[in-house]
ZAMARGU-4260 file (C-alpha; in steps of 0.2 Angstrom, whole numbers, plus 5000, padded with zeros to 4 digits):
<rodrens>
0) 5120/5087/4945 | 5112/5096/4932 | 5124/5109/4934 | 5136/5101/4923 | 5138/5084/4914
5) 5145/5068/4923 | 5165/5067/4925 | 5167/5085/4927 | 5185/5083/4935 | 5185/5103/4940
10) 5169/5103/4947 | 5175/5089/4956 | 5190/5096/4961 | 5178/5112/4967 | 5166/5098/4978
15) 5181/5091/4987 | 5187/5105/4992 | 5171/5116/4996 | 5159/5107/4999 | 5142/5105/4991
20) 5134/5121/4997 | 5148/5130/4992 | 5151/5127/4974 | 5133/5129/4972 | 5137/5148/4981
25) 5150/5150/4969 | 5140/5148/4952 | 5126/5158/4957 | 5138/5172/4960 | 5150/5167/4948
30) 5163/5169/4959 | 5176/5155/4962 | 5188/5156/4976 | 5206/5164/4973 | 5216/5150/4980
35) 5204/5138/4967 | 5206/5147/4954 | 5228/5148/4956 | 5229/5128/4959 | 5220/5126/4943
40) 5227/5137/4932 | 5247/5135/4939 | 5246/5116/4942 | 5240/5110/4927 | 5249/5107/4911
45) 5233/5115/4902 | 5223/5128/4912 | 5207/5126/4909 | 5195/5141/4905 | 5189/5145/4920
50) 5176/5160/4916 | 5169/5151/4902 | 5167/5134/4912 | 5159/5143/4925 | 5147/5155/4914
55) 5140/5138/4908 | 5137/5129/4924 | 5129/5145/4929 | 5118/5144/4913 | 5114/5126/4918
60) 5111/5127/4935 | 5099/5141/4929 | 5089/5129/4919 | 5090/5115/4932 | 5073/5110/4941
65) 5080/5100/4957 | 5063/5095/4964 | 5057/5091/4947 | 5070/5080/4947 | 5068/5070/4963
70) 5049/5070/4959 | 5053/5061/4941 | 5063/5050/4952 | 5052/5044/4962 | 5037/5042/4951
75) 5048/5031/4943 | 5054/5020/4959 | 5073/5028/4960 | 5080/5035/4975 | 5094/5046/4977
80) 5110/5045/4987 | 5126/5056/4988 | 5142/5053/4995 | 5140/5047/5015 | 5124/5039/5012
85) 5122/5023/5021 | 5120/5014/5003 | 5136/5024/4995 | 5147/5012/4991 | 5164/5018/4998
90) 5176/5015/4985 | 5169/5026/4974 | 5178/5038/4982 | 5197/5031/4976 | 5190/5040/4959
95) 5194/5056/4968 | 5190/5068/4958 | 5180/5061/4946 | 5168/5053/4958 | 5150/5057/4955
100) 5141/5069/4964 | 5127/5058/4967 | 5121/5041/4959 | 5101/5038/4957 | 5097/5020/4963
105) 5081/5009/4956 | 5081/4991/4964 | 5077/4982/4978 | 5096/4979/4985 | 5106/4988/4993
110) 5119/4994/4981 | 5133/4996/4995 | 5130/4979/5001 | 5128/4971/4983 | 5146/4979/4979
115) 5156/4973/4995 | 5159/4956/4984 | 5158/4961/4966 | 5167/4957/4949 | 5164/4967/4932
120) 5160/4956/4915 | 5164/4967/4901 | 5165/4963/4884 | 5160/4966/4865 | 5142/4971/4861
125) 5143/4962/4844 | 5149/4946/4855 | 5149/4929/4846 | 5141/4914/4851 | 5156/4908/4861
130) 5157/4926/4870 | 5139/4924/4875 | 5143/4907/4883 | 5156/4911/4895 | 5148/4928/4898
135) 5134/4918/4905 | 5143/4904/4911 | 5154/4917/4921 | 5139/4924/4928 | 5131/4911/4936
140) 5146/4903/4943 | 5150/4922/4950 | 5135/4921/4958 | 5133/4904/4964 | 5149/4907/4974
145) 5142/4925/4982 | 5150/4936/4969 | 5138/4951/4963 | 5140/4953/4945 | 5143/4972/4938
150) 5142/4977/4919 | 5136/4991/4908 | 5115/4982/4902 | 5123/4985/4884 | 5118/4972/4869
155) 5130/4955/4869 | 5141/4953/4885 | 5133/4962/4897 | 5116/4958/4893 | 5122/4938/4894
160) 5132/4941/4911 | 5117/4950/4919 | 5103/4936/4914 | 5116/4923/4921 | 5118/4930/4936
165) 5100/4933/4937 | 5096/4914/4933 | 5106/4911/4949 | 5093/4921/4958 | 5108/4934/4964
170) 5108/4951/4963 | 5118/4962/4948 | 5119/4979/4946 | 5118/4987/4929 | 5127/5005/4928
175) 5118/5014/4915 | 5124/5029/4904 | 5108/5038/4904 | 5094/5041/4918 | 5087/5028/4928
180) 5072/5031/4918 | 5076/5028/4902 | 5078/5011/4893 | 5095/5010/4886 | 5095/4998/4873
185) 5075/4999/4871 | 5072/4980/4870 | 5081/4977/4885 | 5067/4982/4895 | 5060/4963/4901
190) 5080/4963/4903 | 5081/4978/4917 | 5063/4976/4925 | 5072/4958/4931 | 5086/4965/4935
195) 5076/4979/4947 | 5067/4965/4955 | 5082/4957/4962 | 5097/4969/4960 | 5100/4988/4955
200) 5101/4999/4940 | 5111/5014/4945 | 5117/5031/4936 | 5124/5046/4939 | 5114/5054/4924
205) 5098/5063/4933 | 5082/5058/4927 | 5075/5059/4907 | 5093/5058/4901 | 5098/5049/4886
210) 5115/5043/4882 | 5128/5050/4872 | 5145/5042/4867 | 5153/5052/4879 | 5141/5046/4892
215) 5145/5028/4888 | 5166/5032/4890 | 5163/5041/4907 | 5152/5028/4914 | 5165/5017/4911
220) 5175/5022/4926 | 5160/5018/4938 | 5161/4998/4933 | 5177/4996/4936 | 5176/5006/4952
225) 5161/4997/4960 | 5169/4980/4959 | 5185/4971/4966 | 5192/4968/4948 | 5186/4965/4928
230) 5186/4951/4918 | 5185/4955/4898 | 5176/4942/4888 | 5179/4948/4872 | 5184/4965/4865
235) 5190/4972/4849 | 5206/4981/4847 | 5198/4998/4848 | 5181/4994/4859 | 5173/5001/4877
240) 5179/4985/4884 | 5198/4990/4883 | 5192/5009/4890 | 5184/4998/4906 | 5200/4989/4909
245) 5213/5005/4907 | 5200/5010/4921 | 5202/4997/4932 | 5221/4998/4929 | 5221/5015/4934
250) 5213/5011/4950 | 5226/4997/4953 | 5210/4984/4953 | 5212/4968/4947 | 5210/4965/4929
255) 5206/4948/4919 | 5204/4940/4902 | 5196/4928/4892 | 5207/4920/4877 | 5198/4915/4863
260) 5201/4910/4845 | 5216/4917/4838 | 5206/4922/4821 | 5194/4930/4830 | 5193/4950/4829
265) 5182/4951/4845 | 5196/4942/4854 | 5211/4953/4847 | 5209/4963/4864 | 5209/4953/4877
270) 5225/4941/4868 | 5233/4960/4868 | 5229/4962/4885 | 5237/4945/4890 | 5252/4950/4880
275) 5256/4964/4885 | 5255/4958/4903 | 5240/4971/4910 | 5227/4957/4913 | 5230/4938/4921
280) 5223/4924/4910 | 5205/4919/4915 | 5197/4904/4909 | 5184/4900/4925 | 5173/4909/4936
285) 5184/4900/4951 | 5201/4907/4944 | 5193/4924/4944 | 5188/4921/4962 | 5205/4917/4965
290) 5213/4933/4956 | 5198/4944/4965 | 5196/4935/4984 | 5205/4932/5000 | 5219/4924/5001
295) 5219/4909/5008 | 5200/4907/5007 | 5195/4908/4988 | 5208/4899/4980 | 5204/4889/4965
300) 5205/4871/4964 | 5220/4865/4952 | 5216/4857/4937 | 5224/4837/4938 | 5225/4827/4925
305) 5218/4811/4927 | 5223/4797/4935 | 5229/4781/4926 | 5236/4764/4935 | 5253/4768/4929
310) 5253/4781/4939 | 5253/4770/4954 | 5269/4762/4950 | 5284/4761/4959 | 5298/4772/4949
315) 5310/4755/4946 | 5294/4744/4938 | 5290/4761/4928 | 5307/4759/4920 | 5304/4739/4917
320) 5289/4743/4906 | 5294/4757/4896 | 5306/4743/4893 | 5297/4731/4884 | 5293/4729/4869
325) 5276/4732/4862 | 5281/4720/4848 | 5290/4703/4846 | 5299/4700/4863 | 5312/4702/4876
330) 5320/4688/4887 | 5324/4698/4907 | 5343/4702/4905 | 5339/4713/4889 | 5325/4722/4897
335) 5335/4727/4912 | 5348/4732/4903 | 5336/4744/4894 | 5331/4750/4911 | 5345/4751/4919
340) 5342/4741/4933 | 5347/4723/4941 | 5342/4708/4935 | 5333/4703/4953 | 5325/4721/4951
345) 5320/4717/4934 | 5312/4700/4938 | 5302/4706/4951 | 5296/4720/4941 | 5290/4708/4928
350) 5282/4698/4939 | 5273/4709/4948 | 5268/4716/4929 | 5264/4701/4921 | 5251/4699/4937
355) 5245/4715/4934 | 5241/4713/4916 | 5253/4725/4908 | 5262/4711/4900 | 5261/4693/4894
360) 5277/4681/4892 | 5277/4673/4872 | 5288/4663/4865 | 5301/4676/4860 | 5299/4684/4879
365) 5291/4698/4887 | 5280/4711/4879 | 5266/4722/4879 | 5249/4715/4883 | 5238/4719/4869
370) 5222/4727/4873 | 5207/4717/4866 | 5192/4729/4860 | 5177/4720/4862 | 5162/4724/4856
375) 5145/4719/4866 | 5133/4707/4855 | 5117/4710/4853 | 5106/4701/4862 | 5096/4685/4851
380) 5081/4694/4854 | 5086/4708/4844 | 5087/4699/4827 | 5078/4705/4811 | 5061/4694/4810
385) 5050/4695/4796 | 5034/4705/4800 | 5020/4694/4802 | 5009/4690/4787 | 4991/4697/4790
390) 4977/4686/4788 | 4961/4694/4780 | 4944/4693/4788 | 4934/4683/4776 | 4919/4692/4784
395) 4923/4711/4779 | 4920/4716/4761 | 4940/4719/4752 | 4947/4735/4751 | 4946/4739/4732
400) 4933/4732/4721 | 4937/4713/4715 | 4936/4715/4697 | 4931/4696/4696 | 4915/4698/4706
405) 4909/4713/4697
</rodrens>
């Protein structure tokens, strides 16, 4: 891992093919296989420097200290797994490529298990106060329904997706862009030490790393790989967010979004999002369930509207009171006439109407009942009463001096 930095897609490339050991073999000799070093520099539209990538993952792996490494890791409670380790989550691999060598894992879950059921909340470190909100309503609801909660432990969404999945007393996993070891932002380290007691903070970075922009761009690709799809809260036209979801598009995951404000600049990339048609419109933990689970057994529940006792009525004596008047009056045969229907129809409708208390009969014919708003009086006992007049002891000496008795 030290031997070159994370997203290496040719020493990825070299990996698959080889093997491990192998590519290892090949940088201490600096000598790459011939049939390698063809596909790369025949089927790619820019061949790469080969000698000059391989003098510097030989300078690397020179300086590289592996069992300094596993010793830092372990002081600090981190275990390392690799590609067919029990906790290796498998869909890593669709990354091809760009999979990581190796991920270092601090927690107490299993980061395999966690990710079976997982969603990514993504969104702008600079979120607003509305941002914050659904980040966090979105991850408790996640994790009250069994979802694991994947985001990047940055300032603003993450951080507020993380501590509601942690106030639903689930796991979440944090993907760092540093090591395992580092607290990435600083202050966030009440934030990760809960995180370690009931999920995982995971990286690909070994140990004493710290992150780079690069770094933060690369790791990018891990969230939206570890989870069944993304939702973005809140993003900005140009913002790591958007980079998460060209990821998870890439990898033919599903891919959500939040509307918010159209005047809102931390909204602009999720409304492009929409737009454009790449992401579904998300405005529920239950509808990204839907978007994200199994047919047929996470649907979401459809929003009614609610019911009125209108509704109830037969489709002839809906047409008889949107018939009569709200004002004045109006005798049967004008009123079905309106409605279009027979008089006997009509004068059944009313009836059954005037019954219910939609309508009262006046001396000019049928209309609208009005609607009395009454307002509840106070009760007697609540009347104003003048306070009680206090009576002075006449056996205790007055407050102030009495100028009359001086």
């Amino acid at each position: 891992m030290r031997a070159t930095d994370v997203g290496d897609t040719i020493m990825g490339r070299l990996v698959m093919q080889y093997g491990a050991a192998a590519a290892v073999k090949a940088i201490r000799t600096r000598t790459l296989p011939p049939e390698f070093i063809a596909a790369e520099t025949t089927q790619r539209d820019r061949p790469p420097d080969l000698t000059a990538r391989l003098n510097a993952w030989y300078a690397r792996l020179a300086a590289a200290n592996p069992i300094a490494d596993l010793e830092a890791g372990a002081r600090s409670g981190a275990r390392l797994i690799t590609p067919g380790s029990p906790e290796w989550p498998t869909q890593l691999d669709q990354l091809g490529p760009s999979r990581p060598l190796a991920l270092w894992v601090h927690g107490a879950a299993d980061l395999r298990y966690s990710c079976l059921k997982s969603v990514a909340i993504v969104g702008a470190r600079a979120a607003t106060s509305y941002g914050m909100h659904i980040a966090a309503e979105f991850g408790v609801g996640l994790s009250e329904s069994g979802w694991t909660v994947v985001s990047g432990g940055a300032f603003g969404v993450d951080a507020a997706a993380h501590r509601g999945a942690l106030a639903a007393d689930a796991p979440t996993v944090v993907v760092l862009a540093c090591g395992v070891d580092v607290c990435y932002p600083s202050s966030h380290d009440t934030l990760f030490n809960a995180v370690r007691n009931q999920g995982v903070v995971i990286s690909e970075c070994p140990p004493g790393v710290h992150p780079t922009r690069a770094r933060f761009l690369i790791r990018n690709r891990l969230i939206a790989a570890l989870s069944r799809g993304t939702v973005v809260v809140e993003a900005a036209i140009r913002s790591g967010a958007l980079n998460t979801a060209t990821h998870a598009l890439t990898l033919n995951r599903h891919l959500g979004a939040v509307p918010g404000p159209i005047t809102s600049d931390m909204s602009a990339g999720c409304h492009r999002l929409l737009r454009e048609r790449k992401a579904v419109c998300i405005t529920s933990p239950e509808e990204m369930i839907d978007l994200v689970g199994v047919i047929g057994d996470d649907l979401a529940t459809q929003n009614r509207a609610p019911v009125v006792p209108r509704d109830k009525l037969n489709e002839p004596t809906k047409r008889v009171l949107d018939a009569i008047p709200a004002r004045g009056g109006a005798g049967p045969a004008s009123i079905a006439v309106a409605a279009g229907i027979g008089l006997d129809a009509t004068l059944s409708a009313l009836g059954g109407l005037a019954a219910a208390g939609y309508i009262e009969r006046t001396t000019k014919g049928w209309r609208i009942r009005k609607q009395v708003t009454s307002y509840p009086k106070a009760p007697e006992s609540a009347a104003l009463e003048p306070p009680p007049t206090p009576h002075p002891d006449p056996t205790e000496p007055p407050p102030f001096p009495d100028p009359e008795h001086d």
